[in-house]
MDTraj code that builds the backbone (N, CA, C; nanometers):
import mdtraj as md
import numpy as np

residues = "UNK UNK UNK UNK UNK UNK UNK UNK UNK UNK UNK UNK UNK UNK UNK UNK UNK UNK UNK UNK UNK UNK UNK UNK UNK UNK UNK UNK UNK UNK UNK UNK UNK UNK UNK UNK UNK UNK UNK UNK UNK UNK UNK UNK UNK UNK UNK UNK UNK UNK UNK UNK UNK UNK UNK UNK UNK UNK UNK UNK UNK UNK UNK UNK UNK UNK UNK UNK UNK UNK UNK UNK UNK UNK UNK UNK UNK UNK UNK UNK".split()
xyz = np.array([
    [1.7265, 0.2450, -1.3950],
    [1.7484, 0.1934, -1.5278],
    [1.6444, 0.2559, -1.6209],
    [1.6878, 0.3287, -1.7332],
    [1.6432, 0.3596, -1.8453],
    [1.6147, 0.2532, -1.9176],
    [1.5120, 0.2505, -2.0376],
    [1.5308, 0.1615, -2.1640],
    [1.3944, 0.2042, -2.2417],
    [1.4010, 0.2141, -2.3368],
    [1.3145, 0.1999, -2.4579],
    [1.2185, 0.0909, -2.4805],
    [1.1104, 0.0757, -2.4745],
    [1.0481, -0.0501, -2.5650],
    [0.9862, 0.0268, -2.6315],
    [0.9567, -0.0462, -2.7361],
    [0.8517, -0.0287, -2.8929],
    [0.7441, -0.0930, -2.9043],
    [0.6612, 0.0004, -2.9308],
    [0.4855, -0.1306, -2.9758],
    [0.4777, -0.1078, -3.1553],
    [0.4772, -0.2677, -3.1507],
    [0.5054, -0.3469, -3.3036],
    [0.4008, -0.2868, -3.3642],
    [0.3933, -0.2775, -3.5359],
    [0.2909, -0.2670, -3.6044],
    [0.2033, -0.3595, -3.5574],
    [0.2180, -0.4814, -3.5219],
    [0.1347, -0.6058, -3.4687],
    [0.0531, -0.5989, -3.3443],
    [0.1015, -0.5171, -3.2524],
    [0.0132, -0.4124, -3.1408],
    [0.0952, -0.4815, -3.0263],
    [0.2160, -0.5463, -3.0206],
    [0.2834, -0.6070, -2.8884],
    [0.3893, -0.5109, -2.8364],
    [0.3864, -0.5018, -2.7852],
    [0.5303, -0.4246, -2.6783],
    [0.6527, -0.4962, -2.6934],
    [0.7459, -0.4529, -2.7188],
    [0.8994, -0.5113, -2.7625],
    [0.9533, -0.4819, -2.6219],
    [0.9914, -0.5242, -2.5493],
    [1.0392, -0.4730, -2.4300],
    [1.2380, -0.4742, -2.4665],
    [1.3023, -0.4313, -2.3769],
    [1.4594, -0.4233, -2.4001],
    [1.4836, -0.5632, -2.3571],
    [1.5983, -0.6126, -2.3744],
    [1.6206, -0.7423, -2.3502],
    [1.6077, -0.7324, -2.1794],
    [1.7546, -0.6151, -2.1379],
    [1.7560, -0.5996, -1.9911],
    [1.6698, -0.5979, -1.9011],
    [1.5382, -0.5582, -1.9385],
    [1.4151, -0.5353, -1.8523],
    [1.3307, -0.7022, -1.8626],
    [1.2981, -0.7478, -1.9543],
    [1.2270, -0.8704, -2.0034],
    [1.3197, -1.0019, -1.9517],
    [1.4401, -0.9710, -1.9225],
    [1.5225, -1.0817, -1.8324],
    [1.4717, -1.1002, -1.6978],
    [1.3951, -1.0011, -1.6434],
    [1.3590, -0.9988, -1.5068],
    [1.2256, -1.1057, -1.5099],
    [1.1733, -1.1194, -1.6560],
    [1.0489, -1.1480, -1.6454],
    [1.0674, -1.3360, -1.7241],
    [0.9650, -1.4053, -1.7173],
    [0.9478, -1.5166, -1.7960],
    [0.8373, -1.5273, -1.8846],
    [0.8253, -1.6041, -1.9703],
    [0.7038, -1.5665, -2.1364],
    [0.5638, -1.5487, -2.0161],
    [0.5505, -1.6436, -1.9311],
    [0.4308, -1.6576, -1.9576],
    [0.3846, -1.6033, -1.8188],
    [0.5065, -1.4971, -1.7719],
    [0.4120, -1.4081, -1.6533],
    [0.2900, -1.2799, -1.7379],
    [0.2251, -1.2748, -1.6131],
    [0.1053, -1.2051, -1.6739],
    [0.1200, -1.0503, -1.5917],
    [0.0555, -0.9743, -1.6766],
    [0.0903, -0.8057, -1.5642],
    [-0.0523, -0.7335, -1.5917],
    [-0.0765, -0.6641, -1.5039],
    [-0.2321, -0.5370, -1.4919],
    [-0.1629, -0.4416, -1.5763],
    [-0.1723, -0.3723, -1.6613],
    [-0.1739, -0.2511, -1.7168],
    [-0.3025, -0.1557, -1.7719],
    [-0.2239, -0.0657, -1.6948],
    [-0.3204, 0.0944, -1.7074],
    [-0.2517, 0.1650, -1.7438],
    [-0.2788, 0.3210, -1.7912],
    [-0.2481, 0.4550, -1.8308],
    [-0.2628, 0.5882, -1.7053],
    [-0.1835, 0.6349, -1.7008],
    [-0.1699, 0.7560, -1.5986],
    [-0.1426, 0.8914, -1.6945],
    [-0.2139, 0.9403, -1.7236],
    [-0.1671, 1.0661, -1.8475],
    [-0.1020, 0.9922, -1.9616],
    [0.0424, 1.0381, -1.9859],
    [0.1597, 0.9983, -2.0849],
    [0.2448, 0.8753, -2.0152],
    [0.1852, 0.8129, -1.8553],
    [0.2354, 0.6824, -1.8727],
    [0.1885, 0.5493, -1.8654],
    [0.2288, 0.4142, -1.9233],
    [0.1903, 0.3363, -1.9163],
    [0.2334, 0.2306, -1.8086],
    [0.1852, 0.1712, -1.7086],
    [0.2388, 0.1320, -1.5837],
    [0.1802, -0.0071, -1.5990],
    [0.2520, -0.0571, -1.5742],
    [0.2563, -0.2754, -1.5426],
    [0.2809, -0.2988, -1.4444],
    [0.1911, -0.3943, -1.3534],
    [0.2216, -0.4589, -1.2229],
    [0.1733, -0.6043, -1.2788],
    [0.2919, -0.6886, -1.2082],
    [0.3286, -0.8565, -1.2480],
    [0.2174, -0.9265, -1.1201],
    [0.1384, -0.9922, -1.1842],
    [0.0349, -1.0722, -1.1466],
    [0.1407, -1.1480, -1.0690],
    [0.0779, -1.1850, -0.9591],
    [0.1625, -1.3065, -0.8914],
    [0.1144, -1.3852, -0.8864],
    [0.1846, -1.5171, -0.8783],
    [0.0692, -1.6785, -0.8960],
    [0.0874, -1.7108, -0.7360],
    [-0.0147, -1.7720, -0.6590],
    [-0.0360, -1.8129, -0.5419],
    [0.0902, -1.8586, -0.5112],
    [0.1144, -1.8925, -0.3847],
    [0.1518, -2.0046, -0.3172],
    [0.1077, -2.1364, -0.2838],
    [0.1766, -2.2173, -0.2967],
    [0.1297, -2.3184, -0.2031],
    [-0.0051, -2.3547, -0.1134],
    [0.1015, -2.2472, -0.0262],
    [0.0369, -2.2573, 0.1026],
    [-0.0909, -2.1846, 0.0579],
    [-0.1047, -2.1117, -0.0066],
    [-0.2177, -2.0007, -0.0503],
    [-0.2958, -2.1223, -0.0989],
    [-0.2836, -2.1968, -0.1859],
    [-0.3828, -2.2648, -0.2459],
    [-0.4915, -2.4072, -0.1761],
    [-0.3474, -2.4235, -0.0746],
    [-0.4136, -2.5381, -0.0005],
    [-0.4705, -2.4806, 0.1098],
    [-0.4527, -2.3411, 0.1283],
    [-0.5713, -2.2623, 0.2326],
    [-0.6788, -2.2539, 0.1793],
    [-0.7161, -2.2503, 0.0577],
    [-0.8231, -2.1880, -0.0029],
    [-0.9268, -2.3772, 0.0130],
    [-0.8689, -2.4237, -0.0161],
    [-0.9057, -2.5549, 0.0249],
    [-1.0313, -2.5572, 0.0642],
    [-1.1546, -2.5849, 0.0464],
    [-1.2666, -2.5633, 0.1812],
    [-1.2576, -2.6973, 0.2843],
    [-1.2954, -2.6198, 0.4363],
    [-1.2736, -2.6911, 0.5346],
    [-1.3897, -2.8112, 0.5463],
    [-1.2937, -2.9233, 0.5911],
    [-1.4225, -3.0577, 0.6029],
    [-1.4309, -3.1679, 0.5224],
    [-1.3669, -3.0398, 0.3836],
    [-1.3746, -3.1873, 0.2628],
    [-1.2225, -3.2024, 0.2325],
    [-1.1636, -3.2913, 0.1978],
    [-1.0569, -3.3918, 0.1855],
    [-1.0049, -3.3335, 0.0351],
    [-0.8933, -3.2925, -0.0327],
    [-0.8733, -3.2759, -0.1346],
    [-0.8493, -3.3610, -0.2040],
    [-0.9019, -3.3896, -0.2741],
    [-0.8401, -3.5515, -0.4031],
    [-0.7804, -3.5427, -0.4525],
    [-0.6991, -3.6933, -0.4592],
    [-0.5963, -3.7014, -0.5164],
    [-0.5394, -3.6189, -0.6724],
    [-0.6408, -3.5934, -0.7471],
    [-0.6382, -3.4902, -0.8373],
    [-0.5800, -3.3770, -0.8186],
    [-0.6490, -3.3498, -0.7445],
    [-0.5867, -3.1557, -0.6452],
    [-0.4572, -3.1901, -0.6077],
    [-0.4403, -3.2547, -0.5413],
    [-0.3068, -3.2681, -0.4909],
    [-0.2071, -3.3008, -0.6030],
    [-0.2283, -3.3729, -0.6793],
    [-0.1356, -3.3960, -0.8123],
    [-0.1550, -3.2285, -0.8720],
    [-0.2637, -3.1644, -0.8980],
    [-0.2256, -3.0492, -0.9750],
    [-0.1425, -2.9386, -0.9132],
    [-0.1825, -2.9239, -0.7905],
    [-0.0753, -2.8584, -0.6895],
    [0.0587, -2.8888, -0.6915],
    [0.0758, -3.0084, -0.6636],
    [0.2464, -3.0460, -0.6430],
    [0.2611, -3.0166, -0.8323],
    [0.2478, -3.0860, -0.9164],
    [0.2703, -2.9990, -1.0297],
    [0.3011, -2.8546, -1.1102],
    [0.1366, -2.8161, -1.0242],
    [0.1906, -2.6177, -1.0664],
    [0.3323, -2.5662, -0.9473],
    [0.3339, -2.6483, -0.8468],
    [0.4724, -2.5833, -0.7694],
    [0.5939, -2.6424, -0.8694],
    [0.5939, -2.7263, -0.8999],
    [0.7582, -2.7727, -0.9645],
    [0.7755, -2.6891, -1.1476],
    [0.6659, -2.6857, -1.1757],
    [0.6538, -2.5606, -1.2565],
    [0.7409, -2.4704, -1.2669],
    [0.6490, -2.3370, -1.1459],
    [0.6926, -2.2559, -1.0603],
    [0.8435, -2.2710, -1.0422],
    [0.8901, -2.3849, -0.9818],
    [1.0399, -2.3871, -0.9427],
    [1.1378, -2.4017, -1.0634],
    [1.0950, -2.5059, -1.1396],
    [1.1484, -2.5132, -1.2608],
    [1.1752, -2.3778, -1.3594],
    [1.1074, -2.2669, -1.3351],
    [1.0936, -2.1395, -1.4716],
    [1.1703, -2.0585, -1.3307],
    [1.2032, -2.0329, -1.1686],
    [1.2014, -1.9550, -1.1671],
    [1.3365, -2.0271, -1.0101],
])
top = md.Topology()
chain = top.add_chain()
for i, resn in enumerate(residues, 1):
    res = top.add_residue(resn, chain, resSeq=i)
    for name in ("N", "CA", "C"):
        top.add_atom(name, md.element.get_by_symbol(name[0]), res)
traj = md.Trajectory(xyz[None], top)
């Protein structure tokens, strides 16, 4: 797939509709320059399981954590 985007007088990237359907507002991407191109890789948000690994071992997560977790997952499910 070909497509065009434009960077606004405003300094944002207009992306094509077709390409920006793949994406949602508030994913985030790395961009760099390679000569004459400009290349984006889409940040990925953890998992789950990723987050409750990160957990440190011994201590008990509170009820807090656990509410923000089950939250950022239905998020997640909800946009995607």
């Amino acid at each position: 797939m070909l497509e065009i985007a434009e960077l606004t007088a405003q300094g944002t990237l207009k992306l094509p509709a077709e390409i920006a359907s793949h994406f949602r507002p508030q994913d985030r991407f790395v961009v760099w320059v390679e000569g004459d191109s400009l290349l984006f890789k889409l940040i990925t948000r953890p998992s789950i399981v990723d987050l409750v690994a990160e957990a440190p071992e011994g201590q008990p997560m509170t009820l807090d954590e656990i509410n923000d977790l089950v939250h950022e997952v239905r998020q997640q499910r909800h946009k995607g």
